[in-house]
C-alpha positions in Angstrom: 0.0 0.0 0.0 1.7 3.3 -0.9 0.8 6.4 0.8 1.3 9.8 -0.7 1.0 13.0 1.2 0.3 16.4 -0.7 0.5 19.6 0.8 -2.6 21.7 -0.1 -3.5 25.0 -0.1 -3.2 27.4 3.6 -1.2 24.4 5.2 -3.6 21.6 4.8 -2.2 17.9 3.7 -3.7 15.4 1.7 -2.8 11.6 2.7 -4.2 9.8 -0.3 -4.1 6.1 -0.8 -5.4 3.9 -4.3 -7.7 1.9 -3.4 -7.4 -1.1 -5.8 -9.5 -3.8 -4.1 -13.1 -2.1 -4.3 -15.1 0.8 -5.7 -15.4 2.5 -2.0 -14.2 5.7 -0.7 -12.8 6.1 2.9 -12.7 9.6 4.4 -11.7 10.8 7.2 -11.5 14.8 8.0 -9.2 15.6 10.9 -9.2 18.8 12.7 -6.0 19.3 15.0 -8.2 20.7 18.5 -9.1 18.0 20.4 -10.1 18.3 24.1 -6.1 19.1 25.1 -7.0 22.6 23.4 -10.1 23.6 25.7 -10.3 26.1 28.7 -13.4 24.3 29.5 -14.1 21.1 29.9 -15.8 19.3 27.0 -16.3 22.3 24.8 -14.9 20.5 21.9 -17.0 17.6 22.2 -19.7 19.5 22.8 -18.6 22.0 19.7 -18.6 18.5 17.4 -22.5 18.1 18.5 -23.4 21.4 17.3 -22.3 21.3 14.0 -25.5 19.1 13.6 -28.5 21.5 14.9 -29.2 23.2 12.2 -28.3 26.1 9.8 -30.4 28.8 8.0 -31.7 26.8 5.2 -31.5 23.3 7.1 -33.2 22.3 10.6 -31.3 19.9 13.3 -33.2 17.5 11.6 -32.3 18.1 8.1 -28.8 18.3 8.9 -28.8 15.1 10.5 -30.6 13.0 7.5 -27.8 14.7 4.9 -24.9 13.7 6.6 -26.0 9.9 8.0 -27.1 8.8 4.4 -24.3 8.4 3.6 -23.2 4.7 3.3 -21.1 5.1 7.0 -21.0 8.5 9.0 -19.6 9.8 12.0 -18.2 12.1 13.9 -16.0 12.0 17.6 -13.4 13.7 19.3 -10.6 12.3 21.5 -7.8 14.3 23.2 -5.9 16.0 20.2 -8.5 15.9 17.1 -12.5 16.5 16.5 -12.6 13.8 12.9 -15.7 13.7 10.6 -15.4 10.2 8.8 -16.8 8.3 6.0 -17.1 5.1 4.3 -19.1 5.9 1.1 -19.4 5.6 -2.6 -16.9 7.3 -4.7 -19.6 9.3 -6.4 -20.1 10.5 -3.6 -16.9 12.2 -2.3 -17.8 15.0 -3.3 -21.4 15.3 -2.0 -19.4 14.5 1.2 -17.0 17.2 1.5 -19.6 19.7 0.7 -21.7 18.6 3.5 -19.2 18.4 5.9 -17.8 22.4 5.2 -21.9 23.3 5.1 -21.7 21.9 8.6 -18.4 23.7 9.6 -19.2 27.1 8.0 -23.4 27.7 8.0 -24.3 26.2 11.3 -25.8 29.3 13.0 -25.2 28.1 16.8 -28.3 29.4 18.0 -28.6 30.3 21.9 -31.7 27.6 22.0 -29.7 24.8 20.5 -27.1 25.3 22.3 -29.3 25.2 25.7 -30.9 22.2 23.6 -27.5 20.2 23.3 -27.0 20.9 26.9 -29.6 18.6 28.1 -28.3 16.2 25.4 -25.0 15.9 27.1 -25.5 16.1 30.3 -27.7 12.7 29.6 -25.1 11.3 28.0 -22.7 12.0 31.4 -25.2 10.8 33.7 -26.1 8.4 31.3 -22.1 6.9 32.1 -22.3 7.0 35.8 -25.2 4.2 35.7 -22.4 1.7 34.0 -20.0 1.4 36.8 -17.5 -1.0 34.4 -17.4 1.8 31.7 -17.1 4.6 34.3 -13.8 3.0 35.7 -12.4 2.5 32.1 -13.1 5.9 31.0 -11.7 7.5 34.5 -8.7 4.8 35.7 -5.9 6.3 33.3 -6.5 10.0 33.9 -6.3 8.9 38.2 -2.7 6.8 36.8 -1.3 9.3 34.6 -1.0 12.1 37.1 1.1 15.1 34.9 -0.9 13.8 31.5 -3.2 16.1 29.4 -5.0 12.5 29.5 -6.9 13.1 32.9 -9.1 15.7 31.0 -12.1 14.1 30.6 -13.1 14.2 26.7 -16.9 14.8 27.9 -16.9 17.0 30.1 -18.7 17.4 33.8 -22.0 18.9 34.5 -21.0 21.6 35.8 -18.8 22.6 33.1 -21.0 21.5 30.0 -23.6 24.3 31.9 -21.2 27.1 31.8 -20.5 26.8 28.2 -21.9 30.6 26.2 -22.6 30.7 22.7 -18.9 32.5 22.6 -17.0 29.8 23.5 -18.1 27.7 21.2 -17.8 30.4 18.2 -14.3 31.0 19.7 -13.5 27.9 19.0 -14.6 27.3 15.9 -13.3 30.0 14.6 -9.9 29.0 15.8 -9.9 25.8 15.3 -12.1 25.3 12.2 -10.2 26.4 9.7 -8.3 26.0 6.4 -5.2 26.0 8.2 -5.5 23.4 10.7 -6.9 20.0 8.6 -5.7 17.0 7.4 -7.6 14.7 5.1 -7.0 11.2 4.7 -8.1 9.4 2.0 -8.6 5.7 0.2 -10.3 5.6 -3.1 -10.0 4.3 -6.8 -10.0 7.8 -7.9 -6.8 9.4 -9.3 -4.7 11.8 -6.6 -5.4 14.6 -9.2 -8.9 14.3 -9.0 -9.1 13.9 -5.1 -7.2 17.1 -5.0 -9.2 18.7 -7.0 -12.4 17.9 -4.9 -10.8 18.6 -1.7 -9.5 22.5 -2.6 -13.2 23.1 -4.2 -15.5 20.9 -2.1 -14.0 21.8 1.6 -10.2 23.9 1.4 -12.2 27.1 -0.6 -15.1 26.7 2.0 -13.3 27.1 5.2 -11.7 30.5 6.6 -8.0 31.1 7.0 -6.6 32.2 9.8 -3.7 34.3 10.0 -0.7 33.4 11.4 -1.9 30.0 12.8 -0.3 27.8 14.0 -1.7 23.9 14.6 -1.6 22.3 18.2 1.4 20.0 19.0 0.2 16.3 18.5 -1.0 14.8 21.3 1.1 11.9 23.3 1.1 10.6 26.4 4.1 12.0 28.9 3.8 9.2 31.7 6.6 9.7 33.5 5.0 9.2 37.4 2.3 6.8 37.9 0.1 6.9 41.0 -1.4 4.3 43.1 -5.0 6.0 43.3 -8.0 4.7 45.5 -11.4 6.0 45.0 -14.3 5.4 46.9 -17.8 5.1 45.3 -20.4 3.2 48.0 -22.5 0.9 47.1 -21.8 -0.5 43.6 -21.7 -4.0 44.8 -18.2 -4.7 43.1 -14.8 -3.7 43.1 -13.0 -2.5 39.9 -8.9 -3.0 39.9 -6.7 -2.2 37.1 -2.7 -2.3 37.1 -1.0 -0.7 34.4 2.2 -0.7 33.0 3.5 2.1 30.9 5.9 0.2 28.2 9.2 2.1 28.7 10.4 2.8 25.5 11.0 5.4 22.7 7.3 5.6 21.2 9.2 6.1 18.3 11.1 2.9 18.5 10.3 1.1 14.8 11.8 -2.1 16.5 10.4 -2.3 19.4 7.1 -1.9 17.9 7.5 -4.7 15.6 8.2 -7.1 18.1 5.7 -5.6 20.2 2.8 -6.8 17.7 4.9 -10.5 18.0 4.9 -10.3 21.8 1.3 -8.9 22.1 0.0 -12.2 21.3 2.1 -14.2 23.6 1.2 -11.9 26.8 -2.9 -12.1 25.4 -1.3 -16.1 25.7 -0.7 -16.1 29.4 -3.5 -13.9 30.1 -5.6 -17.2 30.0 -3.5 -18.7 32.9 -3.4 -15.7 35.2 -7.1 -15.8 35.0 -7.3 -19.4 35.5 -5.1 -18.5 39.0 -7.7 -16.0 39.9 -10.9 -17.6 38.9 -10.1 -20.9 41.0 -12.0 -19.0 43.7 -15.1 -18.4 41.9 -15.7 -15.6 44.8 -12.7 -13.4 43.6 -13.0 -12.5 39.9 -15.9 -12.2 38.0 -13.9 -10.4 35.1 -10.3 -10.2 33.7 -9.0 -8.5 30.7 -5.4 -8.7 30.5 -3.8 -7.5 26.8 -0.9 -5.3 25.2 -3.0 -2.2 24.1 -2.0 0.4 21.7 -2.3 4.4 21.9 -1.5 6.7 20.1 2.1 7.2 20.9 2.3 4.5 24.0 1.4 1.2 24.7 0.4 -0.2 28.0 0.2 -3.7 29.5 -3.5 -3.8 31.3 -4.9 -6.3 33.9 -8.6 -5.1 34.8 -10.5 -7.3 36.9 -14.3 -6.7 38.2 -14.6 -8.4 41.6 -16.2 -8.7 45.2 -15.3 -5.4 47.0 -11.9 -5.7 49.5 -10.6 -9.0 47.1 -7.6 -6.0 46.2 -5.2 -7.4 48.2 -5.2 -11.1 47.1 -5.4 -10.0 43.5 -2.6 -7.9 43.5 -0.5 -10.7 45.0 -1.4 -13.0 42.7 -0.2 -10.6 39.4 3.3 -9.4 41.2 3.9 -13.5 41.2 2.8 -13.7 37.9 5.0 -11.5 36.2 7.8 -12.2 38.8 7.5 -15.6 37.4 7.4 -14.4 33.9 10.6 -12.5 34.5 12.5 -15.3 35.8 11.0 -18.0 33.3 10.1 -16.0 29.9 7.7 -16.9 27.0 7.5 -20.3 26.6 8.3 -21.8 23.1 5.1 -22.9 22.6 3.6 -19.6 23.2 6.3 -18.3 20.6 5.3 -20.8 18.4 1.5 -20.3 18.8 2.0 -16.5 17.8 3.7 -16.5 14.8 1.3 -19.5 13.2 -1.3 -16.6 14.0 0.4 -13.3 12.4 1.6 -15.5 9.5 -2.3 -17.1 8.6 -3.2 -13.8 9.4 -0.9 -12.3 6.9 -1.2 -15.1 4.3 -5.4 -14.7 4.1 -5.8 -11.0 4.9 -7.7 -8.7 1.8 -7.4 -4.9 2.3 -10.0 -3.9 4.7 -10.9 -0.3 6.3 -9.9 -1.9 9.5 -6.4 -2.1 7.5 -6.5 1.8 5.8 -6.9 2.4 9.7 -4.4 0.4 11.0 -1.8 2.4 8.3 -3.5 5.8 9.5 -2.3 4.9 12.8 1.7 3.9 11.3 1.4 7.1 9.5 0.7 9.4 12.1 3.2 7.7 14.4 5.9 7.3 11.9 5.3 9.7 9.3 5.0 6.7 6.5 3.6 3.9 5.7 4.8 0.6 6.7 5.4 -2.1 3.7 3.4 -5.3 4.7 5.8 -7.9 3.3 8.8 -5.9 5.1 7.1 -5.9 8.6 6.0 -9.0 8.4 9.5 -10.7 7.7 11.1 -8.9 10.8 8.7 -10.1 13.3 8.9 -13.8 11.4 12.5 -13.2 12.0 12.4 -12.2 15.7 13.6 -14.8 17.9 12.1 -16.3 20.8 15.3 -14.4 22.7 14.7 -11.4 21.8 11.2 -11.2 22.8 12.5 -12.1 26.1 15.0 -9.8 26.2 12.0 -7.2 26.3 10.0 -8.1 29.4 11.4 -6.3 31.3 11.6 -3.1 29.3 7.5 -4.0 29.0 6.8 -5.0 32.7 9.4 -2.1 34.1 8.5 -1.5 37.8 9.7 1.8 37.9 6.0 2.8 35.4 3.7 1.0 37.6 0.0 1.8 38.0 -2.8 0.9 40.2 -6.1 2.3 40.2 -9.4 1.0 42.3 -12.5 1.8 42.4 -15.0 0.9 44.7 -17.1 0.6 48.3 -13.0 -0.2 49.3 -12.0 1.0 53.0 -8.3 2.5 53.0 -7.6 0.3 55.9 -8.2 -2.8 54.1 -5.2 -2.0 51.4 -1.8 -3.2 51.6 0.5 -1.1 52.6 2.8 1.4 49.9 5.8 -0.9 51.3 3.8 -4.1 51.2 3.2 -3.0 47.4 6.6 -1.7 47.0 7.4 -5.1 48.1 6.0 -7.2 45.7 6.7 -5.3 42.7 10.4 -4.3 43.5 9.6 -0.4 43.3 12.0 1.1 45.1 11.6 5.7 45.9 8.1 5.6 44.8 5.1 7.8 46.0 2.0 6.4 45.7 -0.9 8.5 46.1 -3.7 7.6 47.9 
């Protein structure tokens, strides 16, 4: 697959793929301004769900219809970018573009919709507090990462989704929204003339300029301290536990992150027998989810468990002896074994997919290219079992350690920092309580 970027008009850039499998069109429309930009929390989400209520010659309603007919629409924002994507037909791209810079440029932001959109998303907080399971995942890395822009919440609070004034949002729009600050990323059969050509009429001629902008940093995670955090909620009838580890290496690291997609499947390998060990008391763990996850620039090595409230202790024992014994031990050939015969059937019968234009969205923004297939997949073939080994401990480092609960959990009935210290080997640590 061969990427090409273009640099457009005012600053923007074109990453443009051929699609030569199908007749589809993937879009997605990137606006550098996620919720890391905001003075208040969960304007931009909340400036993404006003670009659907309504314009002059178009109603909420209206608005909606034009822009989900399309084949696959959507819209989000996470910490660094508000995206409007699209899986459609090539005819139409353009239709598309046009819809989205309508959107951008003639939504009027009305006082009453904004009051309107309030309501909406203040539901959709209190909406998350009923789902005690989703609340932890959404909160247990921003209580981790102490120093991160990640313990912004991307929705918002009550309180703060109240304050927000027609101004702030047009604020930021108007910085934000512009010519200046976007990056499109397409996969289609059409030629990269002709997609240029749409994107400079359909969207780039649309938009305002701003002067003298410049766009926001990207985004990545800067964990250097993690925090042993307790938080009380009574009454939810479980417990929520998650330990972390931050992998310690250069995000940048090409080499580490190709063996990283080897080794991922051997720790999602011995995930099964560290939940065997805490399942044999059916009383302890009614939940474990134990993988290699990826992020934008860092990857993490995440046991979450959903249990009987004050079952911390013994579960935290029983992963320090786990990895203690990985240490010591390392991958087991058979687990070695078992991974590769998965990438290479996995490489031998894959057809391009979006999931795949995705997965070398994610390579490009990390790397600034786009991996070759064939060339990735013969360095990790060619990794030895030793060298996966040799990285445990960079991946299971003690030093980046996190450990987040949430529950009815009295402070009392948690091991002491030295206990802790103690089993993990962390030596000058502060844990925060």
């Amino acid at each position: 697959m061969n990427f090409k970027q273009f640099n457009l008009p005012f600053g923007a850039r074109l990453m443009y793929v051929k699609n030569k499998i199908n007749k589809t069109t993937n879009v997605e429309i990137s606006f550098m301004g996620g919720s890391s930009e905001e003075k208040i929390p969960g304007l931009a989400h909340f400036t993404e769900h006003m670009f659907f209520s309504g314009t002059d010659k178009l109603s909420a309603q209206e608005v909606k219809k034009q822009y989900f007919n399309f084949s696959v629409a959507n819209a989000y924002t996470n910490f660094r970018e508000i995206i409007f994507l699209g899986r459609i037909f090539t005819n139409e791209l353009e239709k598309y573009l046009s819809t989205v810079a309508m959107m951008i440029t003639e939504t009027t932001f009305s006082p009453k919709a904004i009051e309107n959109e309030k309501k909406i998303v203040i539901q959709e907080i209190n909406a998350s507090k009923d789902d005690n399971r989703v609340n932890f995942y959404d909160t247990d890395l921003s209580k981790i990462f102490d120093r991160d822009l990640v313990k912004k919440n991307v929705i918002g609070n009550e309180k703060s989704v109240k304050s927000i004034k027609r101004k702030d949002v047009l604020d930021f729009v108007k910085k934000y929204f512009v010519a200046n600050n976007v990056d499109i990323y397409i996969c289609t059969p059409l030629s990269a003339g002709k997609v240029k050509k749409i994107v400079i009429n359909e969207l780039l001629s649309k938009l305002k300029v701003a002067d003298n902008f410049k766009k926001p940093k990207l985004f990545y995670f800067n964990t250097t301290d993690f925090n042993f955090y307790q938080s009380i909620y009574k009454d939810i009838g479980k417990m929520y536990l998650s330990i972390d580890f931050k992998v310690n290496h250069n995000v940048y690291d090409l080499d580490f992150y190709l063996k990283e997609k080897l080794i991922k499947y051997m720790i999602n390998d011995i995930s099964y027998g560290l939940m065997k060990t805490l399942r044999q008391d059916k009383s302890l763990v009614y939940f474990a989810d134990y993988n290699l996850t990826y992020q934008e620039n860092a990857s993490f090595v995440q046991l979450i468990t959903e249990t009987d409230k004050n079952n911390a202790n013994q579960i935290i024992e029983a992963v320090a002896e786990y990895i203690s014994d990985l240490k010591e031990k390392g991958f087991l050939k058979e687990q070695f074994e078992k991974a590769k015969r998965i990438i290479r059937y996995s490489h031998e019968s894959r057809t391009f997919t979006p999931i795949d234009f995705l997965d070398k969205l994610y390579e490009y923004r990390k790397y600034g290219k786009i991996l070759d297939s064939e060339e990735v997949y013969k360095t990790i073939m060619n990794t030895t079992l030793e060298e996966c080994n040799a990285l445990i401990n960079d991946i299971f480092d003690t030093t980046n350690l996190g450990c987040t609960l949430y529950g009815d959990v009295r402070k009392k009935d948690i091991m002491t920092e030295k206990k802790f210290f103690e089993l993990f080997k962390v030596k000058n640590r502060t844990f925060e309580k």
